[in-house]
C-alpha positions in Angstrom: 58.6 -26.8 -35.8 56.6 -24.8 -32.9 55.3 -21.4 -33.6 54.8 -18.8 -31.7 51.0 -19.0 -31.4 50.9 -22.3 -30.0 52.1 -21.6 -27.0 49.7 -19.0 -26.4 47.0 -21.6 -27.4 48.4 -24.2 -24.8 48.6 -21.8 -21.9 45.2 -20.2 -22.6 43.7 -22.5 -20.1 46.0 -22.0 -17.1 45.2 -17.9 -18.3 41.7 -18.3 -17.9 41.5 -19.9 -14.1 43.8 -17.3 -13.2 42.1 -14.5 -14.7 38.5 -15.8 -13.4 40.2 -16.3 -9.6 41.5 -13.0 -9.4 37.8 -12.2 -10.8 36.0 -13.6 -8.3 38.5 -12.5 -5.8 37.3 -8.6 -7.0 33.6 -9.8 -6.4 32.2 -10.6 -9.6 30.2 -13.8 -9.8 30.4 -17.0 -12.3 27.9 -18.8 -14.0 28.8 -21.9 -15.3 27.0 -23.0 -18.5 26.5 -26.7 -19.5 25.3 -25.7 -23.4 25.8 -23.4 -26.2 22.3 -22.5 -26.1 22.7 -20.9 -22.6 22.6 -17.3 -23.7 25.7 -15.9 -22.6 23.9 -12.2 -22.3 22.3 -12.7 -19.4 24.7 -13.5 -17.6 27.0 -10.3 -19.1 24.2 -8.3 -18.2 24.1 -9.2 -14.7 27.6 -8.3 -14.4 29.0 -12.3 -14.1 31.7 -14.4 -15.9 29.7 -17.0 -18.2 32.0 -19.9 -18.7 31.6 -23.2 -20.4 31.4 -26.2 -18.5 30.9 -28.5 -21.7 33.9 -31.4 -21.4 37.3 -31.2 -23.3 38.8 -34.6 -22.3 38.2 -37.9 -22.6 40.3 -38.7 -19.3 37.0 -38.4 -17.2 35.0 -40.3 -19.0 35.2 -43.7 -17.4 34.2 -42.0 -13.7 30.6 -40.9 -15.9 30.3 -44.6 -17.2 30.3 -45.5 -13.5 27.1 -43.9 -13.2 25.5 -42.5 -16.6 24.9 -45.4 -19.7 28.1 -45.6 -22.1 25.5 -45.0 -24.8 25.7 -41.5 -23.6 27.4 -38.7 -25.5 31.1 -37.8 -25.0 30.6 -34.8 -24.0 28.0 -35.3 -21.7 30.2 -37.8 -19.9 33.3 -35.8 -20.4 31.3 -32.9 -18.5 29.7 -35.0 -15.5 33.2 -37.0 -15.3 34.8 -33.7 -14.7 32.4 -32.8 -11.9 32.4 -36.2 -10.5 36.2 -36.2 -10.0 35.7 -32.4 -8.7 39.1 -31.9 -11.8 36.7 -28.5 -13.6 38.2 -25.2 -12.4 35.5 -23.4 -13.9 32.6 -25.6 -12.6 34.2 -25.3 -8.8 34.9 -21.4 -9.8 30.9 -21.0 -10.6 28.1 -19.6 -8.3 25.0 -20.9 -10.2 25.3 -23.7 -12.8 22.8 -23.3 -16.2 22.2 -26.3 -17.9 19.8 -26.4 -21.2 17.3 -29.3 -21.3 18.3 -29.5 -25.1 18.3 -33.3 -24.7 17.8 -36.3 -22.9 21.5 -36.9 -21.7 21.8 -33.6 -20.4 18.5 -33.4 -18.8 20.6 -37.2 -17.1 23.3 -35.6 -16.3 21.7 -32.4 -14.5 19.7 -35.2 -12.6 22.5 -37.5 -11.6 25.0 -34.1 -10.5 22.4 -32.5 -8.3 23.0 -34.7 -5.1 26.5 -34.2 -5.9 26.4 -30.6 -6.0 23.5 -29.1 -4.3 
């Protein structure tokens, strides 16, 4: 049995990239955050989208593993996977990236993306 709700749960997604194109489209800017602890204020005060770049998936894990230890977090490697394989909407949609040093992988993972996205 499918309610109603899930659909709009499903689609939310697809919702978001359009509503943050036609966003950027009107001028506003994004910043893309890598953590929780990135306070979202900021960038609301500046008048930019803050959107989480924190991985979902585990489909782009095995591109990270290329490059970052397996011993790493999911979600770190869900995150850089999705940037490696260029598959994140809201990390191409973002004008600055914020990633919090809250830890060793990320502080990797900020490391290892920088050549690829300068």
């Amino acid at each position: 049995m499918k309610c109603a709700s899930f659909d709009k749960i499903t689609t939310a997604f697809e919702k978001n990239v359009l509503n943050l194109t036609e966003a950027k489209q009107n001028g506003k800017k994004v910043v893309g955050q890598f953590c929780l602890y990135s306070p979202s204020e900021i960038a609301l005060a500046a008048g930019a989208i803050p959107v989480s770049l924190c991985g979902t998936k585990n489909d782009s894990i095995p591109a990270a593993e290329e490059i970052l230890p397996r011993s790493l977090c999911p979600l770190i490697k869900s995150s850089f996977g999705f940037a490696l394989k260029d598959s994140c909407p809201y990390l191409a949609a973002a004008d600055i990236v914020v990633a919090d040093t809250t830890c060793d992988g990320k502080k990797k993972c900020m490391n290892c993306l920088r050549p690829i996205n300068p």
